[in-house]
C-alpha positions in Angstrom: 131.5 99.2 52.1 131.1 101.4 54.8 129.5 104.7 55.4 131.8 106.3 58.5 130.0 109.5 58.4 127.8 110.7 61.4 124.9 112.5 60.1 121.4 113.8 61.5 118.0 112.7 60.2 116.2 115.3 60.3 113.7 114.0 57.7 112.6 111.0 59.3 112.0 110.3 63.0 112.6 107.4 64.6 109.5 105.8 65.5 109.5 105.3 69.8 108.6 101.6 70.6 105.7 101.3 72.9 108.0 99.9 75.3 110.4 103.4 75.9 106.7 104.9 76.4 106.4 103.0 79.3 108.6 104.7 81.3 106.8 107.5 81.2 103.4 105.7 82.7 105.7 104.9 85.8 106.9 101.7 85.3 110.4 103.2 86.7 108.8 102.1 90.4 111.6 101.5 92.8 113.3 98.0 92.8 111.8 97.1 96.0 108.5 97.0 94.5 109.4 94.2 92.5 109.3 90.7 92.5 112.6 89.3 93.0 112.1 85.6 92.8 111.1 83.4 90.6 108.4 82.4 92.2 104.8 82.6 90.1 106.1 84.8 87.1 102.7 86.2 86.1 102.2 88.1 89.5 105.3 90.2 88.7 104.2 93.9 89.4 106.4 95.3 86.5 105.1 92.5 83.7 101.4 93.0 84.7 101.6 96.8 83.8 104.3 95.4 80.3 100.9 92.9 79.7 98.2 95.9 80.0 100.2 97.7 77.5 101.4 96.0 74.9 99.0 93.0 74.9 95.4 94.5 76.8 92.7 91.7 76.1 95.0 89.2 74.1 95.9 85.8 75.5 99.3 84.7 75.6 100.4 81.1 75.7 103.1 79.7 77.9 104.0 77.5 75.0 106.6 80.1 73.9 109.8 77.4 74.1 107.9 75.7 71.1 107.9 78.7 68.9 110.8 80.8 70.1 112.8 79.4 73.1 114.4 81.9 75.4 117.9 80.6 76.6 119.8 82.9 79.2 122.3 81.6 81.9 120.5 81.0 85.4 122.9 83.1 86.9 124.7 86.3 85.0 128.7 86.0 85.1 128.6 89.2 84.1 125.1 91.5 84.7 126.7 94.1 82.1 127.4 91.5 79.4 124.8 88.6 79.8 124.7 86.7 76.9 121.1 86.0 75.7 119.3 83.9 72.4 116.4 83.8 71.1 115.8 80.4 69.0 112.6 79.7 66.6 111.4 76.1 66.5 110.6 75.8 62.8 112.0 77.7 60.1 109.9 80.8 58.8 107.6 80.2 55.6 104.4 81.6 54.0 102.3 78.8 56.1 103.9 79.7 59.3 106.0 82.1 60.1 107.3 84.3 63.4 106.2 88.1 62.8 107.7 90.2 66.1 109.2 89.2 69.5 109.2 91.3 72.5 111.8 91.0 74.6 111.0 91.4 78.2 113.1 92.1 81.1 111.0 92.9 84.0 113.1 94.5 86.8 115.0 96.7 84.0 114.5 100.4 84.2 112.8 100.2 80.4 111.6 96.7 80.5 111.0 96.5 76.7 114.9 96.1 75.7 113.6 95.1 72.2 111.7 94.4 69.4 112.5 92.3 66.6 110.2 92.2 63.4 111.3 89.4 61.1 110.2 88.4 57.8 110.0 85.3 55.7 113.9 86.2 54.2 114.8 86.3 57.7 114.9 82.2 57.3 115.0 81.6 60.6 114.0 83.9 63.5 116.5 83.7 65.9 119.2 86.4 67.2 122.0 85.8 69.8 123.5 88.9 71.8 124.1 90.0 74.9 121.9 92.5 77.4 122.1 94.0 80.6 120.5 92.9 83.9 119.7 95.6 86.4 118.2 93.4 89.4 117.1 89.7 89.8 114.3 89.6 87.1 112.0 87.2 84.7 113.3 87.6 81.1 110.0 87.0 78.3 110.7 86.1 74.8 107.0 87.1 74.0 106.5 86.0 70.4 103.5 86.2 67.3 102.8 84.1 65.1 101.3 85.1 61.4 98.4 83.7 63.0 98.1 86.5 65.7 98.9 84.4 68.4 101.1 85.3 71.0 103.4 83.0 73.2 105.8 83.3 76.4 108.9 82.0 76.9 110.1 83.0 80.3 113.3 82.6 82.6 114.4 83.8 85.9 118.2 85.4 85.8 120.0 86.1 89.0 121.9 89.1 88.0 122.5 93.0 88.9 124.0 96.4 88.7 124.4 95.7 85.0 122.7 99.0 83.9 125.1 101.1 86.0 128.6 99.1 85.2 131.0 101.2 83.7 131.8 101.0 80.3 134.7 99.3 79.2 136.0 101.4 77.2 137.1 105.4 77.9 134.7 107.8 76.5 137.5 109.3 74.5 138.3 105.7 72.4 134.1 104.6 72.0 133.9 108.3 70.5 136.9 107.4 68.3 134.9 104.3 66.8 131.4 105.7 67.0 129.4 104.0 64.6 132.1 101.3 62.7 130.2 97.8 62.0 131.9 94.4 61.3 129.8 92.0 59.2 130.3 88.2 58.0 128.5 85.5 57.0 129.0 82.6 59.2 127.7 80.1 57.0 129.9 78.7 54.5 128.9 78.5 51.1 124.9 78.0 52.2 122.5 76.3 49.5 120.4 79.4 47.7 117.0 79.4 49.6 119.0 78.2 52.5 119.4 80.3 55.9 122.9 81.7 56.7 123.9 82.5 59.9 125.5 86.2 60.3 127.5 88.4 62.7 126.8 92.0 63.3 129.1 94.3 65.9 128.6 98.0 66.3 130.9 100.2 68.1 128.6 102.3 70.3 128.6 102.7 73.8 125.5 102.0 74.6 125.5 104.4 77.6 121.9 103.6 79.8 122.4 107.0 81.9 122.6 105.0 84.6 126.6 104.7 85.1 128.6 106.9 86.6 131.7 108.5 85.0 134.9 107.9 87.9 137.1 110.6 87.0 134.3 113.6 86.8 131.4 111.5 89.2 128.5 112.7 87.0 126.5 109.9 85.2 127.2 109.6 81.5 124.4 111.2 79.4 122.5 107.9 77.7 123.2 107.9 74.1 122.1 104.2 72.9 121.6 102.3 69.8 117.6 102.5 69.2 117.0 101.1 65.3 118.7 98.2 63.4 117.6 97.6 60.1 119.0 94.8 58.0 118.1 94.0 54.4 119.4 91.5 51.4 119.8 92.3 47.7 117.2 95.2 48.7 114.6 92.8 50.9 114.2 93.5 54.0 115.4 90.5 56.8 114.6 91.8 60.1 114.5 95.0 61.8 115.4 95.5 65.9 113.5 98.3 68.3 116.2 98.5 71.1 117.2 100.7 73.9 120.3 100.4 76.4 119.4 96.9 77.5 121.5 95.4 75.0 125.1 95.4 76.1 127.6 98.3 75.0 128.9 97.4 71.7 125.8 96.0 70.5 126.6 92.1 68.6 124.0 89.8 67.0 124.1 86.6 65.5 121.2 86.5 63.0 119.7 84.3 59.7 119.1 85.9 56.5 118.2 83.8 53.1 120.4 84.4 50.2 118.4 83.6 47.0 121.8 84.7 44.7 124.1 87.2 45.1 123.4 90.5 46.6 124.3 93.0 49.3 123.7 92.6 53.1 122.9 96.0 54.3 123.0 97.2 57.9 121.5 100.6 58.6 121.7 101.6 62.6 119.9 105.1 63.9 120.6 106.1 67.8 119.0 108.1 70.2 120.6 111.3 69.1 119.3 110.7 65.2 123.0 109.8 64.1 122.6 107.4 61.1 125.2 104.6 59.9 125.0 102.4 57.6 127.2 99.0 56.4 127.0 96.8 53.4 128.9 93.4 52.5 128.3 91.5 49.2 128.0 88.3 49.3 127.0 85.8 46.9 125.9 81.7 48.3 127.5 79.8 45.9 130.9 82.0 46.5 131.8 83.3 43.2 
């Protein structure tokens, strides 16, 4: 089931991350300023001003690939497309379980790309998609425990210009499928309590503002995904704060834990307040 109509929300504003709010305190310093090595990644000038932000007077651990393990290529095939995942260590539960990750990419011109708040139905907190890489950069999965703790996973990605590739698609034919959502569950037939592993793809171009349009040469307003919201027989699983760092065509592998047949729901907002929304029903035992 599929709701293909765009519509305005006027009655409920999306909520701007921390991280968009960023910008604005000048974190959009000019590349050069930047550490472009991966040399020492706490004395990165861009991540020192992410750290006083978000996390002023907390202590991170660099014991993040124990909690949630940030794997990225070393070097980006593609800086437009790079694939990225995010993998917890243990499974959630009411002893332990992994509230919110921050995704970090330092030399981005909005370093925050995301933040995902999971719960326990998430199962597992993990996600798989694919971002954009503006300049040689540390990437930080920076996640928190239901103990308040945070920890750092961190990588160094040789990658660039991926904010200002073109699309791949004509402006024209990503207008045409504005908003349209595939969903399936991965898993087959997974035990109830179980996680299942699902795929999510949105049609949206994704446009950073950064890219240039080759037939008219003016850059291409950005109009982005900024909210994913994704709930199961009427719990929520996880939700996703993200800007134009994620790849055009947003896709993300996810775990969700069906307890007996119900509805996975998708609801997706973007920067200009249009609203879509995406259901599938699914039921573990396959009946």
């Amino acid at each position: 089931m599929q709701n293909k109509t765009m519509a305005h929300h006027p009655t409920r504003p999306i909520n701007r991350r921390q991280g968009l709010a960023l910008l604005a305190g000048g974190l959009a310093a000019p590349a050069w300023a930047q550490l472009k090595t991966g040399e020492n990644p706490d004395a990165s000038p861009r991540w020192l001003q992410v750290r006083n932000t978000l996390f002023a007077g907390r202590d991170i651990a660099n014991d993040g690939d124990n909690v949630v393990r940030l794997d990225v290529p070393k070097r980006a095939a593609d800086a437009g497309q790079m694939p990225l995942a995010l993998r917890a260590q243990f499974d959630q539960s009411d002893a332990r379980r992994i509230q919110r990750v921050w995704l970090v990419i330092d030399n981005n011109p909005s370093p925050v790309g995301a933040v995902f708040s999971f719960t326990r139905d998430s199962g597992r907190a993990e996600i798989e998609t694919r971002v954009r890489v503006d300049e040689y950069s540390h990437v930080r999965a920076i996640s928190e425990t239901s103990d308040g703790r945070l920890h750092a996973s961190t990588r160094f990605v040789k990658a660039s210009g991926g904010c200002s590739a073109p699309p791949g698609n004509d402006a024209a034919a990503a207008q045409a499928m504005l908003g349209r959502m595939q969903l399936r569950v991965l898993t087959d037939h997974p035990a109830p309590g179980q996680p299942a592993l699902a795929q999510l793809a949105i049609s949206h171009p994704n446009d950073s503002g950064f890219a240039m349009d080759q037939l008219t040469r003016q850059f291409t307003p950005p109009h982005f995904v900024r909210r994913i919201e994704v709930q199961y027989a009427g719990q929520p699983v996880f939700s996703a704060e993200v800007d134009f760092s994620v790849s055009e065509n947003p896709n993300l592998r996810f775990f969700f834990v069906p307890r007996g047949a119900g509805e996975l729901k998708v609801v997706v907002v973007d920067s200009k307040d249009l609203q879509f929304t995406h259901a599938l029903a699914f039921s573990p035992d396959g009946a």
